[in-house]
N, C-alpha and C positions, 0 to 999 in steps of 0.2 A: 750820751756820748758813749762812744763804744773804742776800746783801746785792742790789739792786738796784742798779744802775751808770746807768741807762739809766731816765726817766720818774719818778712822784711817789718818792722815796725810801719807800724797807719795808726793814727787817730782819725776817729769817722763820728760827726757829731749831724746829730738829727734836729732842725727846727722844723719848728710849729706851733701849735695849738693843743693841748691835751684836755681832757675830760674824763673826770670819776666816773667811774664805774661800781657803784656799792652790793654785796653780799645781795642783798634784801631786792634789787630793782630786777626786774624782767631778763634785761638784757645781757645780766651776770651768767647766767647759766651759761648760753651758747658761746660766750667769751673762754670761759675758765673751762672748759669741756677741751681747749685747746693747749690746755697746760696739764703738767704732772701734779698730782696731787700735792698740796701745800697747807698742811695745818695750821691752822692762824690766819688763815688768808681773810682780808678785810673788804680790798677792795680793787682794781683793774683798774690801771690807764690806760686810755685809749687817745694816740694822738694822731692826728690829720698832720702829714707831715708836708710842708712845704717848702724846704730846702736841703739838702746833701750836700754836706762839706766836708774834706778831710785836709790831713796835714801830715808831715812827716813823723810825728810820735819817737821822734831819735831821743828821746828822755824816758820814755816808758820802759821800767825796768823789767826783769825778765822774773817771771814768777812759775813755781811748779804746784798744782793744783794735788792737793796730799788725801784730802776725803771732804765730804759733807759734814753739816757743824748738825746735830743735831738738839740742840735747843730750844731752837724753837717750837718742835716736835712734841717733846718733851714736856716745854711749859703751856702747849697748847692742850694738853691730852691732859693734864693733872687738871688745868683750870675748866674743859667739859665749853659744851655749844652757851651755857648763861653765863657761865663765869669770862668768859672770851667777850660776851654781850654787854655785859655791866664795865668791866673794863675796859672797853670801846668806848662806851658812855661816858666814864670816867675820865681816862686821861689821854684819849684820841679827839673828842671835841674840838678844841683851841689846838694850836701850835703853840710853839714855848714863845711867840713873840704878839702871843691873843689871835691869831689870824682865824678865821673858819676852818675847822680841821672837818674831823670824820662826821658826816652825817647819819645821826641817830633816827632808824626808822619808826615814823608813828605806830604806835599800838593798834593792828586791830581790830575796826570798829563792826566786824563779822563775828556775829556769834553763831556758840557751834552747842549744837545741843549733845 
């Protein structure tokens, strides 16, 4: 869902289908080569969208955009590409309600002399 801040108010919501996109899979690259660089970053949705709907948004209040929040920066850069990995591992797995969260990629099985 996409809200307008800025001009006549619009709510614009997007159905479909989405699909992970993890760090670790092939197809990450050419995705996130699309975006600004993002510290932390885990993983990319990717949604097939099959309908466009908006609505008048006469509730969406009016917001001023003040700077970038930099913490997650921050606690990306302190924690390094394993310490990001282990904590992925950790407490990205599950959702808070058990559901299949982030998928942990296998170890591997190439050895490198």
């Amino acid at each position: 869902m996409f809200c307008a801040f800025e001009g006549p108010p619009k709510i614009v919501r997007l159905h479909g289908t989405g699909a992970v996109v993890y760090l670790h899979e092939e197809a990450f690259g050419p995705l996130v080569s699309r975006f600004p660089d993002v510290p932390g970053i885990r993983a990319i949705i990717t949604v097939k969208v099959s309908r466009v709907s908006d609505s008048c948004g006469f509730s969406v209040p009016f917001f001023d955009f003040v700077e970038e929040r930099d913490g997650l920066s921050l606690w990306s850069d302190k924690k390094g590409e394993e310490g990001l990995a282990a904590y992925r591992a950790e407490k990205n797995r599950l959702s808070i309600d058990s559901l299949p969260g982030y998928v942990v990629p296998e170890p591997s099985s190439e050895k490198t002399d």
